[in-house]
C-alpha positions as CSV (number, residue, x, y, z in Angstrom):
1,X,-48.3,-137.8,-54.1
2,X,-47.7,-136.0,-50.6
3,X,-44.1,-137.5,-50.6
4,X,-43.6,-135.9,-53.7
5,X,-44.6,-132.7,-53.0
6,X,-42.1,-133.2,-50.2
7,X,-39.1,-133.6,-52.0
8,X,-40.3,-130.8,-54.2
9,X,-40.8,-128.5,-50.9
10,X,-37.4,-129.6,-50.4
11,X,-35.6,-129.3,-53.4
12,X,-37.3,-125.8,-53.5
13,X,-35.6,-124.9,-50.6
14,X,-32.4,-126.3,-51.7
15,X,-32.5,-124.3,-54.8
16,X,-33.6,-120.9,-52.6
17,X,-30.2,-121.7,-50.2
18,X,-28.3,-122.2,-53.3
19,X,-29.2,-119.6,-55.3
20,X,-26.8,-116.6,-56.3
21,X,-29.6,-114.3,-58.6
22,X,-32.8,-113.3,-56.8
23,X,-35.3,-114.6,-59.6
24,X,-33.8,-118.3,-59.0
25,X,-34.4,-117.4,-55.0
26,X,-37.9,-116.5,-55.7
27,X,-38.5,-119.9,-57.6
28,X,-36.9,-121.3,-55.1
29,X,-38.7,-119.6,-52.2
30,X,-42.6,-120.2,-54.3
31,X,-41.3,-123.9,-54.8
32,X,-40.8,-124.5,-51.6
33,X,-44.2,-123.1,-49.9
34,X,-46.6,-124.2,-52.2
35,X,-45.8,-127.8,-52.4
36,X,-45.2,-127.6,-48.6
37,X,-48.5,-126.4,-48.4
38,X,-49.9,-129.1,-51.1
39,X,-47.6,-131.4,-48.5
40,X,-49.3,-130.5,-45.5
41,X,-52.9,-130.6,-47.3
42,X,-51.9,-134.5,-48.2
43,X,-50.7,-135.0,-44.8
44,X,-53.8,-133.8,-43.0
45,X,-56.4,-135.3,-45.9
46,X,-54.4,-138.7,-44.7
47,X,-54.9,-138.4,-41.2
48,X,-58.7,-137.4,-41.3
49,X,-59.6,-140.5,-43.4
50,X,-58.1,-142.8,-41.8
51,X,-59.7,-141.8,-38.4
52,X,-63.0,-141.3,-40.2
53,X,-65.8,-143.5,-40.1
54,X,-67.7,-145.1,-42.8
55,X,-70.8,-143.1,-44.2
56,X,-72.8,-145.7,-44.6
57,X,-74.0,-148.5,-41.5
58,X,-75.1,-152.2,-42.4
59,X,-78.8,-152.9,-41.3
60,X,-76.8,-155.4,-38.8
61,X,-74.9,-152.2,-37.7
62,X,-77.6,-150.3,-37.3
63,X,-79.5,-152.7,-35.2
64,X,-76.6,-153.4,-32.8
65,X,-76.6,-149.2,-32.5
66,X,-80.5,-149.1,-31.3
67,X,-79.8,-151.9,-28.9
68,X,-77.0,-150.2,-27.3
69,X,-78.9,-147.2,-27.3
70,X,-82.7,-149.2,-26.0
71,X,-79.9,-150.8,-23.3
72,X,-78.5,-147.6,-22.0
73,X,-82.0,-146.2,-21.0
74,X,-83.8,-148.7,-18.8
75,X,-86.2,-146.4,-16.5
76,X,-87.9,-144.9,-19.9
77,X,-91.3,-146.1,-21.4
78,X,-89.9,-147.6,-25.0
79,X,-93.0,-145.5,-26.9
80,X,-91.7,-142.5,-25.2
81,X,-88.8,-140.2,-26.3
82,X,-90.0,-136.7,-24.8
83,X,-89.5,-135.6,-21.0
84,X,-92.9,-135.2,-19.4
85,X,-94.7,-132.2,-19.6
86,X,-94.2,-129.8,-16.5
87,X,-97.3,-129.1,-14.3
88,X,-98.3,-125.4,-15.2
């Protein structure tokens, strides 16, 4: 779809160079931004999925996750998540 709304951004501009009245330039000219715009969209929609992560984690996932994270943190009690309180 986003390679076709290339070609259509394209041939919209074509049509815009080419054209001798100014209600063909106008077609031409609309053509031309909104599928470039509907090209960029595809373009960017593209990019962000395929650098996006999964919404869901496996249980096996998910345990790897809270080892790395029990690993990383070796001077803390493992029932304790809170700093201590400070003396008043």
């Amino acid at each position: 779809m986003r390679w076709i709304l290339t070609a259509a951004s394209a041939l919209g501009l074509l049509i815009a160079i080419a054209a001798r009245s100014p209600g063909l330039l106008g077609f031409g000219v609309l053509l031309a931004l909104v599928c470039g715009l509907g090209a960029a969209f595809a373009f960017i929609e593209v990019q962000i999925q395929a650098s996006s992560r999964a919404e869901y984690m496996s249980p096996g996932e998910l345990d790897a996750l809270k080892a790395t994270v029990k690993a990383s943190s070796p001077g803390t009690e493992p029932g304790r998540s809170l700093p201590p309180p400070t003396p008043q």
